[in-house]
N, C-alpha and C positions, 0 to 999 in steps of 0.2 A: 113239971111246972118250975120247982127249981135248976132245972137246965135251963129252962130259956128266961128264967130271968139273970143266969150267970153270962149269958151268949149275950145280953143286951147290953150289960153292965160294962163287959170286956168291950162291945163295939164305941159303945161313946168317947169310954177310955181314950181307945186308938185316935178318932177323930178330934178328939181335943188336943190329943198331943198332936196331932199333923197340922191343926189350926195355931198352937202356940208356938211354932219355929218363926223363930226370927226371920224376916227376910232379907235378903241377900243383894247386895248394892256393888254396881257393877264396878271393875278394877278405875279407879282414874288415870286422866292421862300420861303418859307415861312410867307407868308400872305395868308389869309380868304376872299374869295368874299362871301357875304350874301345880297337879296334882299332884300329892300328898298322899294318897292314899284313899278310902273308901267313904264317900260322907264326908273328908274336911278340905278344906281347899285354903291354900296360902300362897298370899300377895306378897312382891319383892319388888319396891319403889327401886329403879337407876337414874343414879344423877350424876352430871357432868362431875370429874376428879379435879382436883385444882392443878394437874398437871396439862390437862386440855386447856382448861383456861388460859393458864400462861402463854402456851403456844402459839393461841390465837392472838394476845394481847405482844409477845414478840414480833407475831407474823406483821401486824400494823404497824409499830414502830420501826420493823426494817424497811417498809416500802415508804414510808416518811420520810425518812432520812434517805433513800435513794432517788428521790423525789428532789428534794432538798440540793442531793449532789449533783443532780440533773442542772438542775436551774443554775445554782453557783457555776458549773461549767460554762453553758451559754452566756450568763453573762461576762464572764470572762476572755468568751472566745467575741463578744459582741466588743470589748472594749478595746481590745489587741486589735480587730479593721478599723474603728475608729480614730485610732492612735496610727494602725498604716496610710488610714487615707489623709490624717493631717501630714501627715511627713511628704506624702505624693504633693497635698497642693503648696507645700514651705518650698518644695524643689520646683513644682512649676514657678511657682512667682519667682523666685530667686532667678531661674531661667530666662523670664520673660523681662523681669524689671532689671537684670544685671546687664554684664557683660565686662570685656576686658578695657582697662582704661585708655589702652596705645588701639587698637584695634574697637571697639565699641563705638554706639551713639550715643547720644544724650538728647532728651525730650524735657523741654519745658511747655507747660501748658496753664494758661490762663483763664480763670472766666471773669466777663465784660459783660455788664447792665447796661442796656440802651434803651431801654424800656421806658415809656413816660409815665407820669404820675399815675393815670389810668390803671394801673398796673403793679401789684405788688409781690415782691418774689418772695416765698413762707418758703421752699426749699430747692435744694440742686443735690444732685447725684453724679460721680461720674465715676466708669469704671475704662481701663485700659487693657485690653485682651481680656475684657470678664474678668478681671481682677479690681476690687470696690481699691479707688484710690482715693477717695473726698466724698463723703457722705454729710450735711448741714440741713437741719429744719431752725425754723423758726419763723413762729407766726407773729412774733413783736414789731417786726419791722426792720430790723437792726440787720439783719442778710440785705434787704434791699437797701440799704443805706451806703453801702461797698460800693461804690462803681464798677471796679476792680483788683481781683487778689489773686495768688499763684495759688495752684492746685496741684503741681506736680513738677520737680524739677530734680531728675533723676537717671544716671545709663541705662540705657535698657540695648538689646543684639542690634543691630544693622537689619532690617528686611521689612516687610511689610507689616503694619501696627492696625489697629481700630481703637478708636477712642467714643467711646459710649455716650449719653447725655441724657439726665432727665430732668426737668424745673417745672416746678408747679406753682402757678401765677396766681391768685386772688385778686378779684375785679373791684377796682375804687373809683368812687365818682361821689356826685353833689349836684344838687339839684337836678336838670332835666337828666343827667347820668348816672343819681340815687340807683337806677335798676344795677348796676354792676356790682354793687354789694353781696351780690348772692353769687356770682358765678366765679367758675373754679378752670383757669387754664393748663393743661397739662400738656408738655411739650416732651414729646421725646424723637431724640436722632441720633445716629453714628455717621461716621466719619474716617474710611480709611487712607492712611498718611504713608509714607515711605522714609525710613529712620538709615540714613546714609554715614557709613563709617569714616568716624574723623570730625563729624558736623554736629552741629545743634539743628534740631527741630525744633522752632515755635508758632506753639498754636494758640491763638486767643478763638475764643467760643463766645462766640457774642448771643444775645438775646439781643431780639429788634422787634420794632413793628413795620412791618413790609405794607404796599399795597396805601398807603398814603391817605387824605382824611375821607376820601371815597369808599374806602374799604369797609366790609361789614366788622363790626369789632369782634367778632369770632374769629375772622382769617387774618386778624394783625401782629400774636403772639406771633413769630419765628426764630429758628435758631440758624448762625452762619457760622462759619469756620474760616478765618485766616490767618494762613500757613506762612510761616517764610522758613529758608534752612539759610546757617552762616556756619563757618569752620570754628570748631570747637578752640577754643587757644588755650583752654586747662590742658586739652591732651597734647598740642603742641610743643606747650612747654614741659611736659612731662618726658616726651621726646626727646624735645635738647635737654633735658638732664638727666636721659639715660644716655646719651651718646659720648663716648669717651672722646676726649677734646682730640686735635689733631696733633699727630709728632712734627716736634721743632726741625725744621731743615739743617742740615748739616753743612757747616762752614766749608765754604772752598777751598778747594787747596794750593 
């Protein structure tokens, strides 16, 4: 009898200590469970060293700054074709609008208002071989009050020239003509001329109304061009004073 109540005593024993072990909570993440030995088990947390850190935090700083020298380059190499291509169009024009004074031409050119009251010029454009020579807005009035002004009077080579034109007309009227208020005439034409060495070229650009009081008032704005050429007499006399005068005849004997 006493055995088996020493054999009972013993078994609870054991089951209560098996029921009071703590239990066991799984490694979190990033830590290492490694054995230890029989029954104990020990966790060893890894974390980043502050030398990875660094590394990492260099590694971004160097692609910034090459990033950085990237862009500084392009626009460096962006401002160097800009600066070539002004220098390309200073020698076109200087090209197109020079020339030599004994040997060169010379172009004058005018714009002429013939336009009647109907009619008010707010601006002109003109350019000569695609080079802007006279550009003028104004919606005051004061352009159309000009009859006539010089737009260009200049050497340019000997050869074949175009001269450009744009003017934008605004429609005025009064009473049964009140409707012209609202409309906008836009004239544009060119005009190629022939620039003869030793001579002047003059051109007046006129604005007109063509097509007489029949005419629809949409086809009356037009632009004309008259030319005349005369021999230059600046380069003339330039001439005679580079020509060394003539030697004195010598006395008879």
């Amino acid at each position: 009898m006493q055995v088996r109540r020493w054999l009972l005593a013993l078994s609870v024993g054991v089951t209560g200590a098996v029921f009071a072990q703590a239990p066991t909570t799984p490694p979190a993440a990033g830590t290492t469970t490694a054995p230890a030995g029989a029954g104990t088990t020990t966790t060893t947390t890894v974390a980043p060293g502050p030398a990875a850190a660094s590394a990492d935090a260099q590694t971004a700083d160097e692609a910034f700054i090459t990033r950085v020298k990237t862009l500084e380059e392009q626009v460096t190499d962006l401002k160097e074709k800009i600066i070539r291509t002004k220098s390309r169009l200073l020698l076109l024009q200087e090209t197109v609008l020079g020339g030599d004074l004994s040997s060169g031409a010379r172009a004058v050119i005018f714009h002429r208002n013939e336009m009647g009251s109907q009619f008010i010029l707010e601006s002109v454009a003109y350019a000569l071989d695609g080079a802007p020579i006279f550009t003028k807005v104004d919606a005051q009035g004061d352009l159309d009050k000009r009859e006539e002004f010089e737009i260009f009077n200049g050497r340019i080579v000997p050869g074949n020239h175009q001269i450009a034109v744009r003017m934008v007309y605004r429609g005025h009227g009064y009473g049964i003509f009140s409707y012209l208020e609202g409309y906008k005439f836009k004239l544009q034409s060119n005009q190629t001329f022939t620039a003869e060495a030793g001579k002047v070229t003059t051109m007046k650009v006129v604005g007109f109304e063509k097509g007489g009081i029949t005419a629809d008032i949409k086809d009356k704005p037009a632009i004309r061009y008259d030319i005349t050429t005369t021999k230059d007499q600046a380069a003339a006399r330039g001439d005679q004073a580079g020509t060394p005068p003539a030697a004195a005849p010598e006395p008879a004997k």
